[in-house]
C-alpha angles and dihedrals in degrees: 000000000000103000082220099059119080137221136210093251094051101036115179100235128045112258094204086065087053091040124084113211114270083249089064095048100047084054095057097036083050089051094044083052097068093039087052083041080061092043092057092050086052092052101041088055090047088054094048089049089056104033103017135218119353128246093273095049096252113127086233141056108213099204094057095048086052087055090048087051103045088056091056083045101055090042092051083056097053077059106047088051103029083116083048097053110086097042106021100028093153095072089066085037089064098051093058095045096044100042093047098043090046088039093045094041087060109035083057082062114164097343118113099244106149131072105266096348085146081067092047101051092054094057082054089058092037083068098036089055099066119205147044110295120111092200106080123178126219148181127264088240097050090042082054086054086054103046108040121125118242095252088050090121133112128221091195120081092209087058094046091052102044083051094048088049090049091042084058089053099053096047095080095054110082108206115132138070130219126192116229111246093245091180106061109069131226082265098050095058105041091120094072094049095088097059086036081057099051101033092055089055091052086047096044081048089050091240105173117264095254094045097045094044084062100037090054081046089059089055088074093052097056087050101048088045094053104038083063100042085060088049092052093055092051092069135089094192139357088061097140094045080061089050095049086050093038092054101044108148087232095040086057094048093039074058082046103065150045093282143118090224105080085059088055096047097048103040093046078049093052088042093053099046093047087050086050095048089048089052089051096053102067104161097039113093115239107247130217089250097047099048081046088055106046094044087039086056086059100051097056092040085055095048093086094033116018091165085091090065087120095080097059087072080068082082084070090078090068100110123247083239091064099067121069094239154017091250094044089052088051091046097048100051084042094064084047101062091038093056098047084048096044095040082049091049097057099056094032100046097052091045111046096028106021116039098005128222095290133197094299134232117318088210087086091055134262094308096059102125121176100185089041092049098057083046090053091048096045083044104056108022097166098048087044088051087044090056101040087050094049093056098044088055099042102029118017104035100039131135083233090036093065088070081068095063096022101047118012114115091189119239082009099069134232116309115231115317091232084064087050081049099047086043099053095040085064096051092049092041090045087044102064099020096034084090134111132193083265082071099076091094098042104057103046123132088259087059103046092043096058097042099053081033086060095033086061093053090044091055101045091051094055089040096044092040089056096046091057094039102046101007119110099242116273091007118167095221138045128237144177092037105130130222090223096068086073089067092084092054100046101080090052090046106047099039098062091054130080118029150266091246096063087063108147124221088025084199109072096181086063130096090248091079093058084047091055107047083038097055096038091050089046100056094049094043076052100051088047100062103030079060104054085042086057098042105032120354093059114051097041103084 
């Protein structure tokens, strides 16, 4: 390494004499609230003057003027942290994320928006309902949040709140039964515990039903905000790879929503980031808390999906050197191995020797056969791997196919195909530049072959568990295996490719480096919210 070139651990100039105190920029981000706040009114009226009053009679739509004022808000904070954003890019990182997953988590309000969010919300009452009984009562509002059809949302303000009024009503009358999901266990369904938590306090205050089925919504979105936020600190470089990832427009609505996914996303994010840090450290000894904490990081992001397990074999990669000594090393690599067999176990064991594979999921039509399906596959290995290759190449991982994991908002569509381009120009640009001298370690042949070698796996276990639980038996093709099961993969894939020599800007002390996280950070805050405007805001009025 040139001694004259500078890296971003060892930066020329000192931030802190380029940095206000956080006082002093809460206080200006407080003040440019309010001027943003002002902004919004202004807008609102000038929307009322053009298109008159909304659907409910009111002279402004509330959920336009919080979009308005979350983009002043999110300008005002390009502002606040413009002398933050080449070294310490993830406090501006938080405030989009945060701002557009709580924003968007309450302007959905009470719609149906997300793939099998009625599922979902059951799990969240399953926890919020303590005991034994299978047998679980609910209210008819509640029994409403759980049967609604996907296409159950309104575009008029005057319908959505005529539906939310009628929802509160109907939370006090106690007429339906639900039966406790016996199969999934408590791990298994960790990811709804947040909004369980949160939605059994607002019962226990009496909230009404619409108000508290947002508010337990919002619970996701702090989690998932936070739970980044921590993974992007953990890194020395690639930080703005993890914030493309991290700001997918369907990673932020999958936060957004009554889903596991989200839990998934941000804590294979957090593990990813604390096994990269670990490979550009070198010369710093791995300590008992921070191999804790990132195995510990694997293991919540498997409880929903531990069909991902394979990933956690990536910590491998962590030298011998690192590790204080020979037994730590052992001991290390030991509870490696264990957790991927005991995560795989509890997913394997239930379903080939316990319950069995079952008839499958009628979703897939009257020849989905679960038990037939495993038959057809041991039975003819060479045709099952034909037509799993065949769909890898030419579906999932497809250059079109990509819209499907980068810009789908569920039941609300795609947002427009130049966002998915933008978007996925980022991925592939952060990808390869995204890189310091600290990555020397990170993006080696070992590296690259085990990581496309596991997201392969990956890959095959979720494809070929889908073809035998919602596949008409002996199908050709292969179908209900969704795009966005590639996000947790993407970060430990992506990271280990490209090299350190393709480092752009090479000077980290310049003002190249601001211009780059900047401009990375602005176009996907701007993706993000031109996206929800083109799916949702827009059209609810």
């Amino acid at each position: 390494m040139n001694t004259n070139e500078l890296t971003e651990e060892t930066p020329r100039t000192n931030p802190a004499a380029h940095t206000s105190s956080l006082r002093e920029k809460a206080f200006v981000l407080a003040f440019l609230s309010l001027v943003s706040g002002a902004f919004a009114i202004a807008v609102g009226f000038a929307c009322y003057l053009f298109f008159g009053r909304t659907s409910a009679g009111t002279w402004y739509n509330p959920y336009w003027m919080g979009f308005f004022f979350i983009c002043g808000f999110l300008a005002a904070a390009f502002f606040v942290f413009r002398h933050d954003i080449r070294t310490k890019p993830e406090n501006l990182f938080l405030v989009i994320v945060l701002s557009v997953t709580c924003f968007s988590s309450l302007a959905l309000d009470v719609n149906r928006t997300s793939w099998d969010d009625g599922i979902h919300f059951r799990h969240v009452l399953e926890w919020s309902t303590p005991g034994h009984e299978i047998a679980l009562s609910v209210s008819e509002a509640e029994l409403a949040g759980l049967s609604r059809p996907p296409d159950y949302r309104y575009s008029e303000l005057a319908e959505l709140y005529g539906f939310s009024a009628g929802l509160d009503k109907k939370d006090a009358i106690t007429s339906g039964v639900i039966v406790r999901d016996s199969i999934r266990s408590l791990y298994q369904r960790v990811g709804h515990l947040p909004a369980s938590l949160v939605y059994t306090v607002l019962s226990m205050l009496s909230i009404p039903f619409s108000l508290k089925y947002v508010l337990a919504r919002l619970a996701n979105a702090l989690l998932y905000s936070l739970v980044t936020y921590f993974g992007m600190r953990q890194l020395r470089s690639g930080k703005m790879l993890f914030g493309v990832i991290a700001l997918l427009p369907t990673a932020v609505f999958l936060a957004s929503n009554y889903s596991y996914d989200y839990w998934v996303n941000a804590f294979m994010l957090f593990g990813g980031a604390c096994l990269v840090r670990e490979l550009q450290t070198p010369d710093d000894p791995v300590t008992p808390k921070r191999a804790a904490l990132l195995l510990g990081s694997f293991v919540l992001a498997f409880g929903p999906k531990a069909i991902y397990f394979p990933l956690i074999l990536l910590c491998l990669l962590i030298p011998k050197a690192k590790f204080a000594t020979t037994s730590a090393s052992k001991l290390f690599r030991a509870s490696v191995i264990s957790i991927s067999l005991l995560v795989a176990i509890s997913f394997i064991v239930p379903y080939l020797f316990v319950n069995g594979p079952g008839t499958g999921d009628m979703r897939g039509g009257s020849a989905v056969n679960a038990t037939e399906q495993v038959n057809f596959i041991l039975s003819n290995p060479f045709e099952y791997a034909k037509i799993l290759f065949s769909f890898l190449a030419t579906d999932y991982y497809s250059f079109f196919g990509s819209k499907d994991f980068i810009t789908h908002h569920a039941y609300l569509g795609h947002s427009s195909w130049i966002l998915w381009i933008l978007a996925l120009g980022l991925l592939g640009l952060t990808a390869l530049t995204d890189k310091s001298e600290s990555d020397k370690a990170v993006c080696t042949g070992k590296a690259r072959a085990l990581t496309l070698s596991l997201n392969l796996v990956t890959v095959t276990l979720i494809t070929t568990a889908l073809y035998i639980e919602i596949n008409a038996v002996g199908s050709k093709v292969i179908d209900y295996v969704q795009p966005r099961y590639l996000i947790p993969l993407l970060f430990c894939t992506l990271v280990f490719l490209g090299s350190h020599r393709l480092a752009w800007p090479r000077r980290l002390d310049s003002s190249r480096k601001t211009a780059y996280n900047a401009l990375v950070l602005g176009i996907m805050a701007a993706i993000l919210l031109i996206g929800l405007w083109q799916v949702y805001i827009g059209r609810l009025y």
